[in-house]
Backbone as a ProteinNet text record, in pm:
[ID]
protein_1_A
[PRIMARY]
XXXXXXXXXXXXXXXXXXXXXXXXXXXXXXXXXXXXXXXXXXXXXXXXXXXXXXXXXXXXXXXXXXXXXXXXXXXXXXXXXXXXXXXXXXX
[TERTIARY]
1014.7	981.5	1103.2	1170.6	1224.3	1177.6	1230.7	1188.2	1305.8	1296.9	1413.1	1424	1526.7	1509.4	1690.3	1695.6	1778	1935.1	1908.3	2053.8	2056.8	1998.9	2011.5	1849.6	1852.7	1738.1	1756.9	1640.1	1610.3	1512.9	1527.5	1482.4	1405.6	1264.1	1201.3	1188.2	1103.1	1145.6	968.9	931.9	780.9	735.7	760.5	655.4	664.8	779.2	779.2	736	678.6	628.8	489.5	403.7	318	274	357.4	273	256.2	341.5	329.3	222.4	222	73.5	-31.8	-23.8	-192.8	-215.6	-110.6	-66.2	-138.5	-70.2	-137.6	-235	-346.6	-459.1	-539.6	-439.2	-597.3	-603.1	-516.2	-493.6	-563.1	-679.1	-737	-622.1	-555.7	-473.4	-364	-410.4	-253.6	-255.5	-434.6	-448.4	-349.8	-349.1	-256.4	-111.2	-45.1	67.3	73.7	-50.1	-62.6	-68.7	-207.5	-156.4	-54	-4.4	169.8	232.6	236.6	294.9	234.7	122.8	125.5	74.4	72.1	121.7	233.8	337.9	513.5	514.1	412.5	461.6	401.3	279.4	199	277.6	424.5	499.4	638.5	635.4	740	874.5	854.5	945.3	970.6	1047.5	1079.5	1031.4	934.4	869.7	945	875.9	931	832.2	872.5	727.6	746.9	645.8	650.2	665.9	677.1	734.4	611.2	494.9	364.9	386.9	412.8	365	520.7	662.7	743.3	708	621	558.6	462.5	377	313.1	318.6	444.1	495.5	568.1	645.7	771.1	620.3	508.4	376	385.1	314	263.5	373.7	517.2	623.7	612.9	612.1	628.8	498.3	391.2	276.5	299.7	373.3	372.2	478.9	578.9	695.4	656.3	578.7	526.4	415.6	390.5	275.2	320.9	466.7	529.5	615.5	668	807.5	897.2	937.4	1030.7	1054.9	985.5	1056.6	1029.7	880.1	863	853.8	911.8	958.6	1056.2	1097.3	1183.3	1331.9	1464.6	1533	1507.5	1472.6	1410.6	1318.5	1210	1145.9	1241.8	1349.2	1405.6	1464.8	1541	1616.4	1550.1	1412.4	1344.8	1288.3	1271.8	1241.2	1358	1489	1614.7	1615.5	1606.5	1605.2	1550.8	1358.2	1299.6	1335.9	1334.2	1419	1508.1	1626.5	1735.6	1632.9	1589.1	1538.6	1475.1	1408.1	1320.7	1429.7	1488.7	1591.9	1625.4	1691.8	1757.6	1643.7	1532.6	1436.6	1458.5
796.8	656.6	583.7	478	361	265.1	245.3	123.9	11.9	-116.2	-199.5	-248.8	-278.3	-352.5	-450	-537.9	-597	-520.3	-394.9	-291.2	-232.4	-237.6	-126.2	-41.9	19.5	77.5	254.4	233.1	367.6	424.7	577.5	680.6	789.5	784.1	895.1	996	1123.3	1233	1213.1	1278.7	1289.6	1361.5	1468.7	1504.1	1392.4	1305.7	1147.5	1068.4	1044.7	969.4	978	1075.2	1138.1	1114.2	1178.3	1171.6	1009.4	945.6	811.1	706	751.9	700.6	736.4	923.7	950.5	853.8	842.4	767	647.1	571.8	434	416.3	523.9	537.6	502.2	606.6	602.7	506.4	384.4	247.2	140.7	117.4	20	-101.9	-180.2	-252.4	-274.4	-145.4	-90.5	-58.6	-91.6	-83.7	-197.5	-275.1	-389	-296.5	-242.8	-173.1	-71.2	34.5	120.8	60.3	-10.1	-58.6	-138.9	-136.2	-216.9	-103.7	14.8	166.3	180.4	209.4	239	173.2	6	-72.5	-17.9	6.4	-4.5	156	262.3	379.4	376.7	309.9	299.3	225.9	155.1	82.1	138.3	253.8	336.8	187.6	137	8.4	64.2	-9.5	-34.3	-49.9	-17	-110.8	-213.6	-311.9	-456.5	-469.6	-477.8	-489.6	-658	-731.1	-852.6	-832.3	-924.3	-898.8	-826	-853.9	-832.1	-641.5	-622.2	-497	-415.7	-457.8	-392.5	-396.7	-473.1	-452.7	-337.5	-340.8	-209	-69.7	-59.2	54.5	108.8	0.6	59.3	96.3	46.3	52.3	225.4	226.8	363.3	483.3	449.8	533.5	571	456.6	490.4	597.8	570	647.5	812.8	784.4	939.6	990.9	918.4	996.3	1064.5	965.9	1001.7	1096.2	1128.1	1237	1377.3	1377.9	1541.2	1539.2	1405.5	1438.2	1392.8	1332.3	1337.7	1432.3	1587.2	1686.5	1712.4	1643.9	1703.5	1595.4	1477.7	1353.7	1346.5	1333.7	1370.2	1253.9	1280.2	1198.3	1038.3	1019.4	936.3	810.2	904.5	826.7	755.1	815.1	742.2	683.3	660.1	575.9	427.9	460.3	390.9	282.5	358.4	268.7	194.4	243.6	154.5	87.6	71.3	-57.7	-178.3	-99.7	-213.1	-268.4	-245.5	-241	-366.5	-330.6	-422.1	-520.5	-518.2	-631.1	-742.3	-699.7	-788.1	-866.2	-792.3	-885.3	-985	-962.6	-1025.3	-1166.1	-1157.2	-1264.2	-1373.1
-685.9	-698.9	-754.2	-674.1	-750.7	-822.6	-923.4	-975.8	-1007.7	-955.6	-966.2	-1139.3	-1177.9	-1293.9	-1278.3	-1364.4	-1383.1	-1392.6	-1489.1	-1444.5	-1362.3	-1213.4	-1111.8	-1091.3	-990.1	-976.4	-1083.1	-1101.8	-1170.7	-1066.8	-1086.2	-1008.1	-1067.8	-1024.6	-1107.2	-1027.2	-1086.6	-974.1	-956	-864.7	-864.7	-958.8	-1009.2	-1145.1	-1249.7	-1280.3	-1348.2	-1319.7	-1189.8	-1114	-1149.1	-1142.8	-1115.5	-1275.7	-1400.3	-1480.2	-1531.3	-1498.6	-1572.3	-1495.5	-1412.2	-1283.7	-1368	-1387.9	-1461.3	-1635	-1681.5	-1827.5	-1808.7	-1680.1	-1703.4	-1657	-1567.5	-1488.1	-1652.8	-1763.8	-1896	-1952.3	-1985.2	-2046.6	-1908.6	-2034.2	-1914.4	-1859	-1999.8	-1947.1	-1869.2	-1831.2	-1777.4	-1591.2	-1560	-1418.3	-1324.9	-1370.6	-1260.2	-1213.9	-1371.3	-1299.7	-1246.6	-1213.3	-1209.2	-1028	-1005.7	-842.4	-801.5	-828.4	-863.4	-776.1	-871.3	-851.6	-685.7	-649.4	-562	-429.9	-413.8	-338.7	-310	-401	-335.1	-309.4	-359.2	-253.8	-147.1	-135.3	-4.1	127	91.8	168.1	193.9	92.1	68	15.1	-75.2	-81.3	-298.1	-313.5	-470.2	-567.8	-679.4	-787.6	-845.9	-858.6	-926.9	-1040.8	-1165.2	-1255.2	-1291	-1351.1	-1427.9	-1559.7	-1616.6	-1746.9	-1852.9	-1809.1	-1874.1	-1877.7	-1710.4	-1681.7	-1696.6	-1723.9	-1827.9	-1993	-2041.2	-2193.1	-2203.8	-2094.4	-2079	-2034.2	-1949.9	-1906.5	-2051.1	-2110.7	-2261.5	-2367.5	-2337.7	-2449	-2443.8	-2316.5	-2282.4	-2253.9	-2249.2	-2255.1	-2409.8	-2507.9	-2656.8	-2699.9	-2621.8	-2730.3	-2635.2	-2534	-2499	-2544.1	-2602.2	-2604.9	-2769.1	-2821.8	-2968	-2969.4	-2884.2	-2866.7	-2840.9	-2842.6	-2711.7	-2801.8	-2896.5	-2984.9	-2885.4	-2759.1	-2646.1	-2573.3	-2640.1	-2546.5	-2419.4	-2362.3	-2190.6	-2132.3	-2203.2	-2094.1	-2010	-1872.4	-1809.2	-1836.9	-1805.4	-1815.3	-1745.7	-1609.3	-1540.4	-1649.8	-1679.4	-1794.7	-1895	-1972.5	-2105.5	-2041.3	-1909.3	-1824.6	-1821.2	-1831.9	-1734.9	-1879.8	-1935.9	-2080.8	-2147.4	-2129.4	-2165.1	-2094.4	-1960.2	-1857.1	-1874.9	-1912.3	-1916.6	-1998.4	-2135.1	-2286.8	-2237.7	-2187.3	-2134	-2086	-2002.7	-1936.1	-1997.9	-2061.5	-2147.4	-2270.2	-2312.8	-2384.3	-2339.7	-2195	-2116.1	-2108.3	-2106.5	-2082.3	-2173.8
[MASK]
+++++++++++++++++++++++++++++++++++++++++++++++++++++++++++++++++++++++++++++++++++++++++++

């Protein structure tokens, strides 16, 4: 899965893909980005998040990364959380 952000596209692998789909499947608030996610694989095209649904992707990156300690998050993921990170500053 790509995901576009303001520094370039980031690239997850499918097991990153995959778990951060089941992550935001369990946060109710978190369904919009979750079909977000797979609108753009169903088109095979890019993720674009809104600013709402980069607050909620960096939400649910933080409570998992705090749940494992960081250790079985893939690189893709911390990529993907500095981006949004960046991005939102940038706002």
């Amino acid at each position: 899965m790509r995901i576009r952000t303001s520094g370039g596209m980031i690239e997850l692998s499918d097991r990153e893909a995959g778990e951060l789909r089941e992550r935001l499947r369990r946060v109710a608030s978190a369904q919009p980005t979750e079909e977000t996610i797979a609108v753009s694989a169903n088109a095979s095209t890019s993720v674009t998040f809104t600013h709402t649904q980069k607050v909620t992707v960096i939400d649910v990156l933080a409570q998992w990364m705090n749940e494992l300690g960081g250790e079985e998050i893939g690189e893709g993921l911390f990529k993907l959380r500095d981006a949004l990170t960046a991005d939102l500053e940038r706002e």
